[in-house]
Backbone as a printed PyTorch tensor [residue, N CA C, xyz], in Angstrom:
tensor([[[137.0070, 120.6060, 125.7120],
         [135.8710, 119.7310, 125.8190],
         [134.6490, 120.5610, 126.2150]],

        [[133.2980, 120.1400, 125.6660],
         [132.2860, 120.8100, 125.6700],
         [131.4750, 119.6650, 127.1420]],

        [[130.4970, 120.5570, 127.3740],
         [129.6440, 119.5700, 128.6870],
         [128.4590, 120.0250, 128.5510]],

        [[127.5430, 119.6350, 128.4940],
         [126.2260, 120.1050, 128.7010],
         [125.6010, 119.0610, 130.1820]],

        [[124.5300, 119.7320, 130.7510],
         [124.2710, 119.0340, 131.9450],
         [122.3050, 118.1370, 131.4300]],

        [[122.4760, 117.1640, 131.9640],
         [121.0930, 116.6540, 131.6610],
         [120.0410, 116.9600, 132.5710]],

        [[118.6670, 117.5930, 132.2520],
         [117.9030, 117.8790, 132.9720],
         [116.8440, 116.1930, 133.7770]],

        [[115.8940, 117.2200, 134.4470],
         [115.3250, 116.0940, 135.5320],
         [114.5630, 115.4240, 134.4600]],

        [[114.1310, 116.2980, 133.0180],
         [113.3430, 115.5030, 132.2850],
         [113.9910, 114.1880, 131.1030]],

        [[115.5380, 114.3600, 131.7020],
         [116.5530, 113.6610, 130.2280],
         [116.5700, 114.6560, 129.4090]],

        [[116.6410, 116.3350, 129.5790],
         [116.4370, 116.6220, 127.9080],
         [118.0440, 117.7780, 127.9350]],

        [[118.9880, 117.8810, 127.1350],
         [120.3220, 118.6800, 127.0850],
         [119.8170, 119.8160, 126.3660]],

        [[120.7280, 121.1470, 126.5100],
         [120.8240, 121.6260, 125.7580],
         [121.9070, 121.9220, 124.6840]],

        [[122.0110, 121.9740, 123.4890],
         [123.1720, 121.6450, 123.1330],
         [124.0300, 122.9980, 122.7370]],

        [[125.5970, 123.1210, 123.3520],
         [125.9400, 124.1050, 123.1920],
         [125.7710, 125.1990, 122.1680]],

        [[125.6090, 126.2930, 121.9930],
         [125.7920, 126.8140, 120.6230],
         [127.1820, 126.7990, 120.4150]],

        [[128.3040, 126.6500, 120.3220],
         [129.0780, 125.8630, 119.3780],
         [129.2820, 124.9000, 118.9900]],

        [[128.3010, 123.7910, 119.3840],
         [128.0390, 122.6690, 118.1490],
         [127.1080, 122.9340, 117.0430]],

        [[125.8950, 123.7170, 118.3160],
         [124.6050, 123.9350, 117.2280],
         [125.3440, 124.8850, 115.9130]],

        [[125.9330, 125.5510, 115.7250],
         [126.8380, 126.6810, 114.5470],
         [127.8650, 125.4050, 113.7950]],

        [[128.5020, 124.9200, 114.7540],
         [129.6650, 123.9860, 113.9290],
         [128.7890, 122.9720, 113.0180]],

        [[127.3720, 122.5710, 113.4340],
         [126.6770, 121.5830, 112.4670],
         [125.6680, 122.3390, 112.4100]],

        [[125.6250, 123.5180, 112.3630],
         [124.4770, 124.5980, 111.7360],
         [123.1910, 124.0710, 111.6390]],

        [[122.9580, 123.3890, 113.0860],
         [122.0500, 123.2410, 113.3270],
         [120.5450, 124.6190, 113.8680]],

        [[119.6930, 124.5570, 113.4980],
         [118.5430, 125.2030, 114.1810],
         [117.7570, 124.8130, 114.9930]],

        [[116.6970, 125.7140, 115.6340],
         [115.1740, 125.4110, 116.3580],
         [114.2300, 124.6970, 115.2460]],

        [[113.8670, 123.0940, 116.1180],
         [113.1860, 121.9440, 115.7480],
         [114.2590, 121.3540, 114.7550]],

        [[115.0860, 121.6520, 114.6120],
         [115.8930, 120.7330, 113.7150],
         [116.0060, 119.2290, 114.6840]],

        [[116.0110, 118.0250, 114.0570],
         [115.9410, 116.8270, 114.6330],
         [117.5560, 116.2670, 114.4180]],

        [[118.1530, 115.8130, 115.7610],
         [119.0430, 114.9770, 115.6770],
         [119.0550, 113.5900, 115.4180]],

        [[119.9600, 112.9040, 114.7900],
         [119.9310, 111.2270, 115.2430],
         [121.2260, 110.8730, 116.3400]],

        [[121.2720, 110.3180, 117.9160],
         [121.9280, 109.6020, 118.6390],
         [122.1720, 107.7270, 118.3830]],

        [[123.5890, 108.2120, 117.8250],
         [123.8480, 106.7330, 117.8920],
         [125.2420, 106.1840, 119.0550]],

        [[124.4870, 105.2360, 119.0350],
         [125.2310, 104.4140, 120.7000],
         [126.4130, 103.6480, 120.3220]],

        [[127.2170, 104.0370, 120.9060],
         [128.4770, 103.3490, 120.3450],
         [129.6890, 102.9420, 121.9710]],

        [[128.9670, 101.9010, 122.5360],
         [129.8730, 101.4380, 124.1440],
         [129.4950, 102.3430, 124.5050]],

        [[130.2180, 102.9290, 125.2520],
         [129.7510, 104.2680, 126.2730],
         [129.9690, 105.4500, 125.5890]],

        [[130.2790, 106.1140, 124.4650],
         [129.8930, 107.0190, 124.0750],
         [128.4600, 106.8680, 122.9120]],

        [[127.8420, 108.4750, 123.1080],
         [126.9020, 108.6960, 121.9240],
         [127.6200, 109.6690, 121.0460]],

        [[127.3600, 109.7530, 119.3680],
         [127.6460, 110.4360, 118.3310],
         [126.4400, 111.0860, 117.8250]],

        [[125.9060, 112.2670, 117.7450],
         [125.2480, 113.0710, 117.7180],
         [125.3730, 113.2140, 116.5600]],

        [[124.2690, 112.8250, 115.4340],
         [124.0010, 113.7460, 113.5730],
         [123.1150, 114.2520, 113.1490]],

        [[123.1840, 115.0900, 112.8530],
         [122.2270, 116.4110, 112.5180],
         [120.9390, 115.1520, 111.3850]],

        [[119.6380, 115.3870, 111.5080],
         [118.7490, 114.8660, 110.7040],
         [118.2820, 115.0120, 109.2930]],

        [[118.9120, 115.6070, 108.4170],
         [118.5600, 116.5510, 107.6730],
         [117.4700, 115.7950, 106.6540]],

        [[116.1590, 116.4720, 106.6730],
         [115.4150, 116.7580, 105.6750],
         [116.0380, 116.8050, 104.1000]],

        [[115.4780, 115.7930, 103.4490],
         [115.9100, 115.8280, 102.2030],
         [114.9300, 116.2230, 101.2570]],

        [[115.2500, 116.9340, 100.1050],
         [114.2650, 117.0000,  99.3780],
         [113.5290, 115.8820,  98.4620]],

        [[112.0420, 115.6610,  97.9610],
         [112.3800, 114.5910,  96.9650],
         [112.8480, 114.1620,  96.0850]],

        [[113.1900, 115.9010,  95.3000],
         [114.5200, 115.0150,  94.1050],
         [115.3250, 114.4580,  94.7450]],

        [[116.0400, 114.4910,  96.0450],
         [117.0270, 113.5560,  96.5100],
         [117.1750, 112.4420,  96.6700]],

        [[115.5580, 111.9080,  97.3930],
         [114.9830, 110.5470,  97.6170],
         [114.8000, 110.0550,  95.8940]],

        [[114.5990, 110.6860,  94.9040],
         [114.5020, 109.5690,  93.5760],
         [115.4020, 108.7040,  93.9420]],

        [[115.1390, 107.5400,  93.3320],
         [115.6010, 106.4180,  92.8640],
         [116.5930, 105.5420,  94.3190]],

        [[116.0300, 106.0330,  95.1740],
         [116.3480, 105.6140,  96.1970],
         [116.1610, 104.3480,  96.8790]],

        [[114.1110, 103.9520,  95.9350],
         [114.0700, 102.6540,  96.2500],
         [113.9160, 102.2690,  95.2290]],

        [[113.9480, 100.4850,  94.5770],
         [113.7360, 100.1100,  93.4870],
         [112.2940, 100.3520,  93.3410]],

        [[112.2160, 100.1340,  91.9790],
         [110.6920, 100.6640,  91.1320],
         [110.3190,  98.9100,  91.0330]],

        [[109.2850,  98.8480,  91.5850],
         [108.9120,  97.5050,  91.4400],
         [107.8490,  97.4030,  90.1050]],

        [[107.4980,  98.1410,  89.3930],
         [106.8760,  98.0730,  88.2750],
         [107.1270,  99.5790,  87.4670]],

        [[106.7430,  99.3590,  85.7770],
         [107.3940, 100.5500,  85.2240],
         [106.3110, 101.8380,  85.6520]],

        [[107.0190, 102.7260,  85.0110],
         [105.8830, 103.8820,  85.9180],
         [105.3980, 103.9710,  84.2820]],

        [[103.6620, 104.1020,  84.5870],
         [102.9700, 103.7830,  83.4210],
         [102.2970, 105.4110,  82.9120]],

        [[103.1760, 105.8380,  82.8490],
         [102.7270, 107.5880,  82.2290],
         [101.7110, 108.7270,  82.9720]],

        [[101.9250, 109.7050,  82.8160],
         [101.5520, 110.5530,  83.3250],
         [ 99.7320, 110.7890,  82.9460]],

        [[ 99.7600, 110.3320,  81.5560],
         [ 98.2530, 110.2580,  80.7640],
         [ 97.4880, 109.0960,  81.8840]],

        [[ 98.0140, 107.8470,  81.6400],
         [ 97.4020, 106.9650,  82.3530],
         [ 97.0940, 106.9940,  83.9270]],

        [[ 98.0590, 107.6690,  84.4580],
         [ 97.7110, 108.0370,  85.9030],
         [ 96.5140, 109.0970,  85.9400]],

        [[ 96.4010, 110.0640,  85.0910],
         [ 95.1010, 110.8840,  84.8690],
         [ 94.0740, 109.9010,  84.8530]],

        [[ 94.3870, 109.4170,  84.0230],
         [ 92.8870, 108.7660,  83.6230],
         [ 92.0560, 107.8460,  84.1500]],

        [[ 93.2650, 107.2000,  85.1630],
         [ 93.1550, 105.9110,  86.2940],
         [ 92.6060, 106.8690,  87.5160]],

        [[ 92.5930, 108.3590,  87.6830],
         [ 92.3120, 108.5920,  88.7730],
         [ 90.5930, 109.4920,  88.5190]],

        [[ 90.7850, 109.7480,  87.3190],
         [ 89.3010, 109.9720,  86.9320],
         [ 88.7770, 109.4810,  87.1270]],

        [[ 88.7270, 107.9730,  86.5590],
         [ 87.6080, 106.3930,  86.6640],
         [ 87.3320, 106.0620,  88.1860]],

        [[ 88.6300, 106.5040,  88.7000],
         [ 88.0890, 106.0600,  90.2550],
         [ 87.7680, 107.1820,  90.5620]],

        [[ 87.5480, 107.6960,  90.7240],
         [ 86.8030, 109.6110,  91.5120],
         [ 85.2320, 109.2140,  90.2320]],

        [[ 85.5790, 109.0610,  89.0640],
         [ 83.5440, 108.3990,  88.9760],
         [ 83.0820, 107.8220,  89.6550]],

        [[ 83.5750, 106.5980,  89.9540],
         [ 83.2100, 105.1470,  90.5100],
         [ 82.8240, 105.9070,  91.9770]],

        [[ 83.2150, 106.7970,  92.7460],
         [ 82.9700, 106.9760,  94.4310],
         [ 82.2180, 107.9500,  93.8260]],

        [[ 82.3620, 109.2570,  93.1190],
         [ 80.8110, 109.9710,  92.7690],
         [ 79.6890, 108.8720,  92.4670]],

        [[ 79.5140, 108.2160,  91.4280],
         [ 78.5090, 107.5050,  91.3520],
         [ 77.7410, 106.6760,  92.7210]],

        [[ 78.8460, 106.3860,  93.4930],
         [ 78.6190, 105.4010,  94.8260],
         [ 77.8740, 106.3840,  95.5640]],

        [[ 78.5260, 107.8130,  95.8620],
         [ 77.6030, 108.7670,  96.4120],
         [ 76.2640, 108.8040,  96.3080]],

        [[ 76.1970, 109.4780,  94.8370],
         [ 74.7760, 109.5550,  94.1920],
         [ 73.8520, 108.4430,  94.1150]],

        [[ 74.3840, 107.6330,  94.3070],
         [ 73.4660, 106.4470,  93.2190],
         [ 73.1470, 105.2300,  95.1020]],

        [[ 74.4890, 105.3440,  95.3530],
         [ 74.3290, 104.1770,  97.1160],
         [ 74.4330, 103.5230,  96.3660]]])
């Protein structure tokens, strides 16, 4: 059995043989979940966004790559003009 001691601020350090067994690093973020009187400790991991695709539903179709150009032109005129013009 492993022990770590809690400081005056609440904060542990966590052994390095967990931090290696879940190859964890410095600033890596844990999640604590509460379960009765024990906690289960899981590593946070950063996902990339190809991972997150399709993760949430698409509430409308995605309307092309042309049209997103062109939708973002018209609006970047529209706030130049607002500039220039008030």
């Amino acid at each position: 059995m492993i022990t770590a001691t809690i400081t005056a601020k609440g904060q542990i350090t966590i052994p390095s043989y967990v931090r290696k067994a879940l190859n964890l690093k410095s600033r890596d973020q844990v999640i604590f979940i509460v379960e009765g009187e024990r906690a289960i400790l899981i590593p946070a991991r950063r996902r990339s966004i190809m991972e997150l695709r399709g993760s949430l539903p698409a509430t409308a179709p995605f309307p092309g790559h042309q049209e997103i150009r062109d939708e973002v032109r018209r609006q970047r005129g529209e706030e130049l003009a607002q500039e220039t013009c008030g």
